[in-house]
PDB file of N, CA, C and O in Angstrom:
ATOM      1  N   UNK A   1      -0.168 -40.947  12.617  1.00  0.00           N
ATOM      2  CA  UNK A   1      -0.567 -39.579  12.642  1.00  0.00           C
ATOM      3  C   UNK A   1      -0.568 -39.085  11.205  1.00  0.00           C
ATOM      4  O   UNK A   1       0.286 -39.418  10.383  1.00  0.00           O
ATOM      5  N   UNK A   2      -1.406 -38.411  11.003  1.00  0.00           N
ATOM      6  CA  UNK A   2      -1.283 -37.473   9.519  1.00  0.00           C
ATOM      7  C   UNK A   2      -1.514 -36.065   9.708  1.00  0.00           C
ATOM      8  O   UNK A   2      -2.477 -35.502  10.230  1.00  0.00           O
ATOM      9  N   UNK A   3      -0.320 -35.526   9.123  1.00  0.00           N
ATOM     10  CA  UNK A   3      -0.128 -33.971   8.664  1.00  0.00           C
ATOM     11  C   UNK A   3      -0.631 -33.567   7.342  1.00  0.00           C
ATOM     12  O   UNK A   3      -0.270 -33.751   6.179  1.00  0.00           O
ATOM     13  N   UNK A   4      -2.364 -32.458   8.407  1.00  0.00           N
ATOM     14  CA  UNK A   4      -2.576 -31.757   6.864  1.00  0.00           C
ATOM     15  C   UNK A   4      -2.492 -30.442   7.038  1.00  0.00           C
ATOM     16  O   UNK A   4      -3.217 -29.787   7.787  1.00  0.00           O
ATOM     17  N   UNK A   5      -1.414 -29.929   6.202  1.00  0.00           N
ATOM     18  CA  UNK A   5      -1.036 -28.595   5.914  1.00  0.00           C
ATOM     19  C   UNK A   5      -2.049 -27.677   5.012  1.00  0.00           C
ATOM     20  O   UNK A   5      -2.411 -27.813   3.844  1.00  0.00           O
ATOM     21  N   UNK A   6      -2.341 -26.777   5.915  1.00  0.00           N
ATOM     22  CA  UNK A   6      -3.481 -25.570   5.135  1.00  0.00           C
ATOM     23  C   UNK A   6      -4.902 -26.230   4.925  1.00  0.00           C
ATOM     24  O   UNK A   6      -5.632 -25.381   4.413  1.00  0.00           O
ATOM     25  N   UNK A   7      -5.342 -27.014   5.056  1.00  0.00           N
ATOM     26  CA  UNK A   7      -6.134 -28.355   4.917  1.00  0.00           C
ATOM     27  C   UNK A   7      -6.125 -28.418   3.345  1.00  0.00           C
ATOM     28  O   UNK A   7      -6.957 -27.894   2.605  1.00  0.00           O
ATOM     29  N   UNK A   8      -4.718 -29.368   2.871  1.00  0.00           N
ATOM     30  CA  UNK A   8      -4.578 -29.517   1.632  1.00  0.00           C
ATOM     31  C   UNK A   8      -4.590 -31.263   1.835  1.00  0.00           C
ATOM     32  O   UNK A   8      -5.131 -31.783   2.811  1.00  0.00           O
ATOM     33  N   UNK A   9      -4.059 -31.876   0.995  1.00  0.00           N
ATOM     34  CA  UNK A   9      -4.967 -33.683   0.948  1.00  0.00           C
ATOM     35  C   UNK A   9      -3.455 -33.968   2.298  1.00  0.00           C
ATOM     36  O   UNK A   9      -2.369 -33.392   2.242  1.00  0.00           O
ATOM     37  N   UNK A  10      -3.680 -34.510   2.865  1.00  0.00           N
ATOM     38  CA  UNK A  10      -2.931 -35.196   4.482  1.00  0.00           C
ATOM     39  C   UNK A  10      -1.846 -36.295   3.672  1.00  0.00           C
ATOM     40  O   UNK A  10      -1.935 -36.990   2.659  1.00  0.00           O
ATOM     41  N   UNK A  11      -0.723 -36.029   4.763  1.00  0.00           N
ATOM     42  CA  UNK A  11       0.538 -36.833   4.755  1.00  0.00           C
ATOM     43  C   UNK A  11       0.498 -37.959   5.711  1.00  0.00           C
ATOM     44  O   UNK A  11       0.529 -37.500   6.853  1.00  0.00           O
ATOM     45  N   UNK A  12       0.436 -39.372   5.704  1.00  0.00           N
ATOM     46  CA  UNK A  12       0.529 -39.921   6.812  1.00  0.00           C
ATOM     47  C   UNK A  12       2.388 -39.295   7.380  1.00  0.00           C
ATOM     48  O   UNK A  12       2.930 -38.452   6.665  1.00  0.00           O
ATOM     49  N   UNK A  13       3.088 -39.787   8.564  1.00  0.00           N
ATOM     50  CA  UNK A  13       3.983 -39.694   9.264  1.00  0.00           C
ATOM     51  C   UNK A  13       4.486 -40.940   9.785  1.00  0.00           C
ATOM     52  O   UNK A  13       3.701 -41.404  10.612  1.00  0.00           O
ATOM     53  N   UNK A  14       5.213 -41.443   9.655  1.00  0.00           N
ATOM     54  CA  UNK A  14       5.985 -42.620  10.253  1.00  0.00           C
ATOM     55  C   UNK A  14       7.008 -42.072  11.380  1.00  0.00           C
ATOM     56  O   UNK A  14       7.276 -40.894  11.614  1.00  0.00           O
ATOM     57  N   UNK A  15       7.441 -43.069  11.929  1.00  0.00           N
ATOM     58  CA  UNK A  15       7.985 -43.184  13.061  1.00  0.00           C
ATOM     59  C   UNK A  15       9.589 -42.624  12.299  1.00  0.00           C
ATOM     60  O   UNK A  15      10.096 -42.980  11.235  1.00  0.00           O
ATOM     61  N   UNK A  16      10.088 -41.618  13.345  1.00  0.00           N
ATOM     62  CA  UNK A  16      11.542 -41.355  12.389  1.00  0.00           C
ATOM     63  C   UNK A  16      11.155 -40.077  11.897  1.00  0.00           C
ATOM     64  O   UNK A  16      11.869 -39.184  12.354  1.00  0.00           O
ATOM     65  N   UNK A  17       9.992 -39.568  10.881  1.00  0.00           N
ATOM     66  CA  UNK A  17       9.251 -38.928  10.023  1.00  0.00           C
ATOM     67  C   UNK A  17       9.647 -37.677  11.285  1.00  0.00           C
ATOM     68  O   UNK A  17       9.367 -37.900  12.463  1.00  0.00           O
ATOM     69  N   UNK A  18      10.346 -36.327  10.835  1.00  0.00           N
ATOM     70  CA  UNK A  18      10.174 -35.054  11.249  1.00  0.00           C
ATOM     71  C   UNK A  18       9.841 -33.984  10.508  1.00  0.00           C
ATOM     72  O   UNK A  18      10.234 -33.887   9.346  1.00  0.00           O
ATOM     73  N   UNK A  19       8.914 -32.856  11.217  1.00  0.00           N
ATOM     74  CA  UNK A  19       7.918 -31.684  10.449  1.00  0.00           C
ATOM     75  C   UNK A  19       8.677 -30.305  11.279  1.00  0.00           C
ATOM     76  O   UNK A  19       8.599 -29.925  12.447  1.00  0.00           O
ATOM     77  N   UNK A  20       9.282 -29.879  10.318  1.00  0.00           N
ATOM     78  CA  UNK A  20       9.908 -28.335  10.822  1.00  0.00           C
ATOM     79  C   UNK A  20       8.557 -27.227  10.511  1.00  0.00           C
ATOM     80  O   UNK A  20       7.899 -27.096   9.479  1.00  0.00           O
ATOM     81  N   UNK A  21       8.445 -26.514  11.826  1.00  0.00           N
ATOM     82  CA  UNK A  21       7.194 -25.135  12.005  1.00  0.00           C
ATOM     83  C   UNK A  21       8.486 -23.784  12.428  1.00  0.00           C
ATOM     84  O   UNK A  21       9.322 -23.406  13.248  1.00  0.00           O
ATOM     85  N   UNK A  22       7.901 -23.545  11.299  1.00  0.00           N
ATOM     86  CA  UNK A  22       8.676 -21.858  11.950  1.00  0.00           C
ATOM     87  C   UNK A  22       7.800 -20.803  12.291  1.00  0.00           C
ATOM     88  O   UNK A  22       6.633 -20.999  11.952  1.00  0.00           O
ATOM     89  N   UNK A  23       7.998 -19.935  12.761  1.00  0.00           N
ATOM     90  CA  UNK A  23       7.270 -18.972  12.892  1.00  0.00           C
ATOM     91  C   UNK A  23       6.256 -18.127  12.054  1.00  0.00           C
ATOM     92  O   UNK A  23       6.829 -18.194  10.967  1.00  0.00           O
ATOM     93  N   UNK A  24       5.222 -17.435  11.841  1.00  0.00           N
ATOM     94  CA  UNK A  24       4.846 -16.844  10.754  1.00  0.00           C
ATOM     95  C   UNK A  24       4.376 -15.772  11.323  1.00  0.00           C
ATOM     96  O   UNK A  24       3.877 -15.046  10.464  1.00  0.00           O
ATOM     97  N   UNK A  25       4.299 -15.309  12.430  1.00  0.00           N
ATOM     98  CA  UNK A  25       3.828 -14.472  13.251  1.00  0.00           C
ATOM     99  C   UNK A  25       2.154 -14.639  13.430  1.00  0.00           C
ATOM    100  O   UNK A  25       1.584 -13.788  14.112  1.00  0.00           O
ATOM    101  N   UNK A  26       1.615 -15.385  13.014  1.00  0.00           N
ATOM    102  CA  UNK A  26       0.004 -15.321  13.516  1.00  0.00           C
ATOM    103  C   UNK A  26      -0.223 -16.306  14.319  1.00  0.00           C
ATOM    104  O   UNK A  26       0.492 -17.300  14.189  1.00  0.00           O
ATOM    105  N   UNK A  27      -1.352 -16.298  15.442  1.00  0.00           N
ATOM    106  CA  UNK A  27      -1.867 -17.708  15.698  1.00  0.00           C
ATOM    107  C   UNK A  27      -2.099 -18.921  15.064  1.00  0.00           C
ATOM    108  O   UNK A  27      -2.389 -18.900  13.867  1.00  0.00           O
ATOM    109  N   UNK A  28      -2.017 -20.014  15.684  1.00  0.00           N
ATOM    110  CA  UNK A  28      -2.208 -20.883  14.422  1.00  0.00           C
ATOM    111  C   UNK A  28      -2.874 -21.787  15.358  1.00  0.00           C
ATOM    112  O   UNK A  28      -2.624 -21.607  16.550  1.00  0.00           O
ATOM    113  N   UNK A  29      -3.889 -22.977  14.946  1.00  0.00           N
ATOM    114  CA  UNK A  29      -4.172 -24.016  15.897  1.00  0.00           C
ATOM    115  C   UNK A  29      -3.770 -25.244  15.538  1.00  0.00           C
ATOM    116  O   UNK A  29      -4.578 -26.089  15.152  1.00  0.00           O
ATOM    117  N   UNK A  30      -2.590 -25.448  15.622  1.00  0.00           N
ATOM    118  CA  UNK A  30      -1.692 -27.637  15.972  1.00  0.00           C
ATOM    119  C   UNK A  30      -2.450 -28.647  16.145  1.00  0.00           C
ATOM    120  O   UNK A  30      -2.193 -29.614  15.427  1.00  0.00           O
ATOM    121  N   UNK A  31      -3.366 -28.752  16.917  1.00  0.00           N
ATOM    122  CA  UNK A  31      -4.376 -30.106  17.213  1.00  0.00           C
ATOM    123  C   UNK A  31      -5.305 -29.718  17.517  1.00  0.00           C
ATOM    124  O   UNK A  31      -5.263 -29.124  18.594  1.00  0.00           O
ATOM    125  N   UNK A  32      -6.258 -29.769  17.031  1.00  0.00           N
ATOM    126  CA  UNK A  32      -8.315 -29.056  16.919  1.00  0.00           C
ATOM    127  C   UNK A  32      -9.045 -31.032  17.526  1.00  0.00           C
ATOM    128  O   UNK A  32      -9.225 -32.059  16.870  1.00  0.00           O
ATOM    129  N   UNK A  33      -9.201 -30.782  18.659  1.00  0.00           N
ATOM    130  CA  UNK A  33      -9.645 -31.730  19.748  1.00  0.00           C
ATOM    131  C   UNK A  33     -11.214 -31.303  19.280  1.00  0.00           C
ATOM    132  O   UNK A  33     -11.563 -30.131  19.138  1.00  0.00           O
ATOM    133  N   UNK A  34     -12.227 -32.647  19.036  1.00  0.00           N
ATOM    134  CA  UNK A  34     -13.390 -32.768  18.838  1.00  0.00           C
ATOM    135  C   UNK A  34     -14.365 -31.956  20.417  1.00  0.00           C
ATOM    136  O   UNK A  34     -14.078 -31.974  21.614  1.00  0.00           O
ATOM    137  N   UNK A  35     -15.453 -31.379  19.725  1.00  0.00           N
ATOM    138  CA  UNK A  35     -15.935 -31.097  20.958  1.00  0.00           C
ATOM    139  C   UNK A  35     -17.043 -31.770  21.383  1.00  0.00           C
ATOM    140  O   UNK A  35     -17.885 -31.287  22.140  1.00  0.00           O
ATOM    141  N   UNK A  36     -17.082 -33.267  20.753  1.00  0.00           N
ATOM    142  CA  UNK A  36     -18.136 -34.391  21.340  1.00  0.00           C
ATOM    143  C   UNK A  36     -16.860 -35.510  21.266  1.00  0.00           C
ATOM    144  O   UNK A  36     -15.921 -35.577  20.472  1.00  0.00           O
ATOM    145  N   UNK A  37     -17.260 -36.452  22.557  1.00  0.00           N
ATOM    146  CA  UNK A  37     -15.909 -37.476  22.570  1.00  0.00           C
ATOM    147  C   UNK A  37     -16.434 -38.701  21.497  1.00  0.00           C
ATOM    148  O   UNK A  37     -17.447 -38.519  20.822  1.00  0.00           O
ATOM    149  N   UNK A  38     -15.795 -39.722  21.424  1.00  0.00           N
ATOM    150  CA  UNK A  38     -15.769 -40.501  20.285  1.00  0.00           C
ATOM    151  C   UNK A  38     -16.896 -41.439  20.706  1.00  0.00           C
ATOM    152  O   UNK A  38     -17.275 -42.066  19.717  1.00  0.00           O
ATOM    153  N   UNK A  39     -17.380 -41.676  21.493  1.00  0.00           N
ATOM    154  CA  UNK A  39     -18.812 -42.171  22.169  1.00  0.00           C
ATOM    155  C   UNK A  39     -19.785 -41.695  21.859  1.00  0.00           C
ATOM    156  O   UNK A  39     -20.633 -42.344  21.246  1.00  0.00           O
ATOM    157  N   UNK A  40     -19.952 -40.409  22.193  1.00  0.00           N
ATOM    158  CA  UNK A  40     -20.850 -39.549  21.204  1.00  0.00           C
ATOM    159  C   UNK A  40     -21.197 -39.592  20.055  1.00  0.00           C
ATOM    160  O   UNK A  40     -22.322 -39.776  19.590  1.00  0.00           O
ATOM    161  N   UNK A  41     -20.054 -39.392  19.463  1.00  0.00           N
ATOM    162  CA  UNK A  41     -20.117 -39.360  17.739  1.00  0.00           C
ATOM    163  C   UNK A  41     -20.756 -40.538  17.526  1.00  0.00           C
ATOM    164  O   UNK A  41     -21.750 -40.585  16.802  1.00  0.00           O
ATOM    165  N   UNK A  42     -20.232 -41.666  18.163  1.00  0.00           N
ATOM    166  CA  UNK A  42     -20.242 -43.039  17.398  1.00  0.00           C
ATOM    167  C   UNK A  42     -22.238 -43.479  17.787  1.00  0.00           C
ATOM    168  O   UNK A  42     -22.894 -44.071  16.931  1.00  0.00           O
ATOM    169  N   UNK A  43     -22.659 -43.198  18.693  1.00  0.00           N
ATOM    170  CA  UNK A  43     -23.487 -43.191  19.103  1.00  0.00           C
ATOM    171  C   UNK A  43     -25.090 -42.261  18.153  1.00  0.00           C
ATOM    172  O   UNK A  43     -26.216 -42.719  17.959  1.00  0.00           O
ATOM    173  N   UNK A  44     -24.554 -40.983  17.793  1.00  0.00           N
ATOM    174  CA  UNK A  44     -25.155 -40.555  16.776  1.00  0.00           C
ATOM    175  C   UNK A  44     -24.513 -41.490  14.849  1.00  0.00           C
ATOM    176  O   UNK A  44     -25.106 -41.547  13.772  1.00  0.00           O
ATOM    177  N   UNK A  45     -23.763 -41.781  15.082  1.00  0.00           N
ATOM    178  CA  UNK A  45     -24.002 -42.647  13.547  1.00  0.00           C
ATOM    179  C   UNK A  45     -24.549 -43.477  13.607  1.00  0.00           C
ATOM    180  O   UNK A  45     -25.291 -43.725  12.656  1.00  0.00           O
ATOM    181  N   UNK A  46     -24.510 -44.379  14.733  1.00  0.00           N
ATOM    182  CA  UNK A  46     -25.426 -45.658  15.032  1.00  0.00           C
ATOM    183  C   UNK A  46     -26.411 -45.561  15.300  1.00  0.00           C
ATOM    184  O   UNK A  46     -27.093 -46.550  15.567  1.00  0.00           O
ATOM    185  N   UNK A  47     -26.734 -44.716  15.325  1.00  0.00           N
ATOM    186  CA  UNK A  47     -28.331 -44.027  16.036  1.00  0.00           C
ATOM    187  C   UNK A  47     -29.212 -44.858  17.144  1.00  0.00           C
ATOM    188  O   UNK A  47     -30.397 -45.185  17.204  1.00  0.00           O
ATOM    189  N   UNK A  48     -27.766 -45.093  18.217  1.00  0.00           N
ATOM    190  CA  UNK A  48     -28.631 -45.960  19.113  1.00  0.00           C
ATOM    191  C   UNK A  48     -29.080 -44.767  20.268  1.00  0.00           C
ATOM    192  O   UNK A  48     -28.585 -43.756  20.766  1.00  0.00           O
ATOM    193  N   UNK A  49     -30.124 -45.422  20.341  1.00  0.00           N
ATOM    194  CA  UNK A  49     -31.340 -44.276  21.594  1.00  0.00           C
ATOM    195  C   UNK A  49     -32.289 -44.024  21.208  1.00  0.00           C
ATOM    196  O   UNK A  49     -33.175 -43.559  21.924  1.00  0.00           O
ATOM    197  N   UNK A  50     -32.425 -44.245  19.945  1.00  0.00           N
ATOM    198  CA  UNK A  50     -33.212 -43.934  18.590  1.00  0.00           C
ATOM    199  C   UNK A  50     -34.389 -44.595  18.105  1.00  0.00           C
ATOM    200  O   UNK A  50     -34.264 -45.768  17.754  1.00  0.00           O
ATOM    201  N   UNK A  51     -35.671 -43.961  18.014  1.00  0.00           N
ATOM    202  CA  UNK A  51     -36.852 -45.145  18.084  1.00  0.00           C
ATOM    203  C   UNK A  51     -36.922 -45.169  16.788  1.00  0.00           C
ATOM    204  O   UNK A  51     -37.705 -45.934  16.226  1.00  0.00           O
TER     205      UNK A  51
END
């Protein structure tokens, strides 16, 4: 897994590896889930379907 804070350059995380979140009072979003699955994606780089 890698932690990127503020989207500044990413930390990988090892096993053991703990990340303290405190509060800040605003929303925040933790894990931003793709909104095409990895089939998709992979499918448009490969450009198969594609004449």
């Amino acid at each position: 897994m890698i932690l990127v804070p503020d989207g500044q350059k990413g930390t990988r995380l090892n096993n053991g590896d703990e990340v303290e979140a405190r509060d800040y009072g605003l929303p925040v979003s933790l894990i931003k889930f793709p909104s095409r699955s990895y089939y998709e994606i992979l499918r448009d780089k490969l450009k198969w379907g594609e004449r």
